[in-house]
C-alpha positions as CSV (number, residue, x, y, z in Angstrom):
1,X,43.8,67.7,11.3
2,X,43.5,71.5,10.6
3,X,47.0,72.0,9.0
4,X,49.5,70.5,6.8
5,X,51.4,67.4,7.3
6,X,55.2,68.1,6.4
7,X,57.7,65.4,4.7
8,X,61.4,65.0,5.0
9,X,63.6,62.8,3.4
10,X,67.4,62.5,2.5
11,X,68.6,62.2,-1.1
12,X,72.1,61.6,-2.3
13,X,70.6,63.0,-6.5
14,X,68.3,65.2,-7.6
15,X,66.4,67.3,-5.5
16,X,63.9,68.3,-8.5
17,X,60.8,65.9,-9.0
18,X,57.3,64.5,-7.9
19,X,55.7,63.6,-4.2
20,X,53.1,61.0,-4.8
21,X,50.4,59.3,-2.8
22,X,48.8,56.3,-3.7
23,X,46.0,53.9,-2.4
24,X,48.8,51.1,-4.0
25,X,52.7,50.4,-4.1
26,X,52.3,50.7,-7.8
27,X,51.4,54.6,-8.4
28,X,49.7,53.6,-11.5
29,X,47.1,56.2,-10.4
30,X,48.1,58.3,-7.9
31,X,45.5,59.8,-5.5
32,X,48.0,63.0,-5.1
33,X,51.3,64.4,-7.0
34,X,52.6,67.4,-6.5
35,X,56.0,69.1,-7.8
36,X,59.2,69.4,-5.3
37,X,62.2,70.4,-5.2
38,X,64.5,70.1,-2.1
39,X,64.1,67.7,0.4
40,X,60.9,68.5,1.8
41,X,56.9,69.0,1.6
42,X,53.8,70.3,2.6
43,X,50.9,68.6,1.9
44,X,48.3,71.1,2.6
45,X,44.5,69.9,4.5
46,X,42.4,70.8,1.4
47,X,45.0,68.4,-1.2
48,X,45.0,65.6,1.6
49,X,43.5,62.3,1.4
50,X,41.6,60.5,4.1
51,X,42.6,56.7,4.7
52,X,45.5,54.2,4.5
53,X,48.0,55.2,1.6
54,X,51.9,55.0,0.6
55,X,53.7,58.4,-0.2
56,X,57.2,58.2,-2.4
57,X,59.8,60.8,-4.3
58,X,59.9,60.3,-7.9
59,X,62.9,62.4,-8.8
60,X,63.3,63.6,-12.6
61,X,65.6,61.1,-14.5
62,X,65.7,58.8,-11.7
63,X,64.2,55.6,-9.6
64,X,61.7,56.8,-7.3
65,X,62.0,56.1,-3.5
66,X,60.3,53.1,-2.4
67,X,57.0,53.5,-1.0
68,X,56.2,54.4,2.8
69,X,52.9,53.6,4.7
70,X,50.9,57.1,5.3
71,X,47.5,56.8,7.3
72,X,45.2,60.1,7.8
73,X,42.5,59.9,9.5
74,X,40.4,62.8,10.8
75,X,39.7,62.7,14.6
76,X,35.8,63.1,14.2
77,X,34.0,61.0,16.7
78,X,31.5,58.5,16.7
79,X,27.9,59.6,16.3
80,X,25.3,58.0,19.2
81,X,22.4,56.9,17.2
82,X,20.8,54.8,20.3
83,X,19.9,55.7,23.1
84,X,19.0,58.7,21.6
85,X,18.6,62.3,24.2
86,X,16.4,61.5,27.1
87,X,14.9,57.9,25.8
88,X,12.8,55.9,28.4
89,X,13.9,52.5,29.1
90,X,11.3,50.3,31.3
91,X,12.3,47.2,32.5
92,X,9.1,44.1,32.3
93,X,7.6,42.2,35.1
94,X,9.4,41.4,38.0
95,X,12.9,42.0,36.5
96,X,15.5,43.9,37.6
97,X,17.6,44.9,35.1
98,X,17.0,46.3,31.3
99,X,19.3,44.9,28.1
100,X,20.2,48.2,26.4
101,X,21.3,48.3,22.9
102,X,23.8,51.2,22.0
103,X,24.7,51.7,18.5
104,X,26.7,54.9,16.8
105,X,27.6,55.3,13.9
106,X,31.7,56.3,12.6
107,X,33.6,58.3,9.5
108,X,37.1,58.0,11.2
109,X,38.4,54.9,10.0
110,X,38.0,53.2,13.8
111,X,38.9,49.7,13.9
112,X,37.4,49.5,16.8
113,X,35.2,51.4,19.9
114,X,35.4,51.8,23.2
115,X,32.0,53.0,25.0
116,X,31.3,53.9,28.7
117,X,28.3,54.2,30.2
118,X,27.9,56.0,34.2
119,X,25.9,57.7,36.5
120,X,27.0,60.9,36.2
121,X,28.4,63.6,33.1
122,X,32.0,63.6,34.4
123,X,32.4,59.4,34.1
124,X,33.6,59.4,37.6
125,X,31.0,56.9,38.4
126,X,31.3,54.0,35.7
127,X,28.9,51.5,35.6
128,X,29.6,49.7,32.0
129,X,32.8,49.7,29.9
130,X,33.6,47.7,27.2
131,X,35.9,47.4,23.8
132,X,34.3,46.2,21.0
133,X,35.3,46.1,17.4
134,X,31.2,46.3,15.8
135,X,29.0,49.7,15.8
136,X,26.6,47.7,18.4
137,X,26.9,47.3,22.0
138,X,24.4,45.7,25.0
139,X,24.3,46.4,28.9
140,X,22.3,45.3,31.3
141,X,21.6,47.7,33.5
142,X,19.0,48.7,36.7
143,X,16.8,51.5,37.3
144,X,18.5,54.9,37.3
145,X,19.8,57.6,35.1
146,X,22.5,57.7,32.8
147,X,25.1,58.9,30.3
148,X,26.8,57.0,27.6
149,X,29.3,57.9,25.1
150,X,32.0,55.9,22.8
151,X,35.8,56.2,21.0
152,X,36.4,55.1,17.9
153,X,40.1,53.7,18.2
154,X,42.4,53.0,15.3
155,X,46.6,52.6,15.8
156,X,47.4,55.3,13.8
157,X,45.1,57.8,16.2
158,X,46.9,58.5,19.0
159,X,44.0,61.4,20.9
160,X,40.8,59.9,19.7
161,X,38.3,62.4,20.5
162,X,34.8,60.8,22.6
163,X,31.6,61.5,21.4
164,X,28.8,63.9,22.8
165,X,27.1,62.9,26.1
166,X,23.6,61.3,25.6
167,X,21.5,61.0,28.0
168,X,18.7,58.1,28.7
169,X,17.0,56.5,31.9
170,X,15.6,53.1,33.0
171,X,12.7,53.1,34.8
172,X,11.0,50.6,36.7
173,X,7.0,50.3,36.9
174,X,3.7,50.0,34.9
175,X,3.6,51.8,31.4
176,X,-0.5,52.5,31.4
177,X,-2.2,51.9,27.7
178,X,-5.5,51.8,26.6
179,X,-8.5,54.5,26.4
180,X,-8.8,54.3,30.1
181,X,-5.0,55.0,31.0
182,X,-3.8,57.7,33.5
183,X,-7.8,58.6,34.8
């Protein structure tokens, strides 16, 4: 995402004209147009776009090119909001598990996430995975200390970067309250 994307095309005419992007087929109000002449461009990263768009040629004096399908997205990744760093989780009464609610939010585009939840800062101990296409995940999960993180996914992201690492912990037991508690 730090450099500029480069077009190509073929043209049996002019080689002197416009590139355009557009949010629509129509071009009735481009989002980009820029000069070219030859057979390719550069779009450079501070005149690019973010989102779903459709590039064309519009050669002087002629009919422009019909419109192709251009996608950027930037490869930022999700942002844990919940569990946030080192939250306390305890589970109630006799119970042995804890319903844990994950939630993140996203500026990539991501059609959908995938999160992961383990034992241990290199995921080689897994102990929740799951694919969802909303910012809001449960678990139900027993005493113990944990990581989670999440991907935002989209088809036109091929190396979807994972989030930070958060850290959290259910813990089993009493929570003590009330003026008398821990004496």
């Amino acid at each position: 995402m730090n450099a500029a994307v480069g077009f190509k095309w073929k043209t049996s005419g002019t080689q002197e004209g416009k590139f355009e992007i557009s949010k629509d087929t129509s071009f009735a109000s481009p989002s980009f147009s820029g000069d070219v002449k030859g057979t390719s461009y550069e779009l450079s990263e501070a005149s690019r776009p973010a989102g779903a768009f459709y590039w064309r040629i519009a050669p002087k004096g002629g009919e422009p090119s019909l419109p192709a399908r251009l996608s950027v997205f930037p490869d930022v990744a999700p942002l844990p909001v919940l569990p946030t760093e080192g939250q306390e989780y305890w589970i109630e009464g006799e119970g042995t598990t804890k319903s844990v609610f994950f939630t993140w939010e996203d500026k990539a585009g991501s059609t959908s996430f995938k999160i992961q939840v383990a034992k241990d800062e290199k995921f080689t101990d897994i102990v929740y995975e799951n694919t969802s296409k909303s910012q809001v995940d449960r678990a139900q999960l027993p005493k113990g200390a944990y990581v989670w993180r999440v991907m935002g996914l989209n088809n036109e992201r091929k190396n979807p970067p994972w989030s930070r690492l958060v850290a959290f912990y259910v813990k089993a037991g009493t929570i003590a309250s009330g003026a008398n508690a821990g004496k």
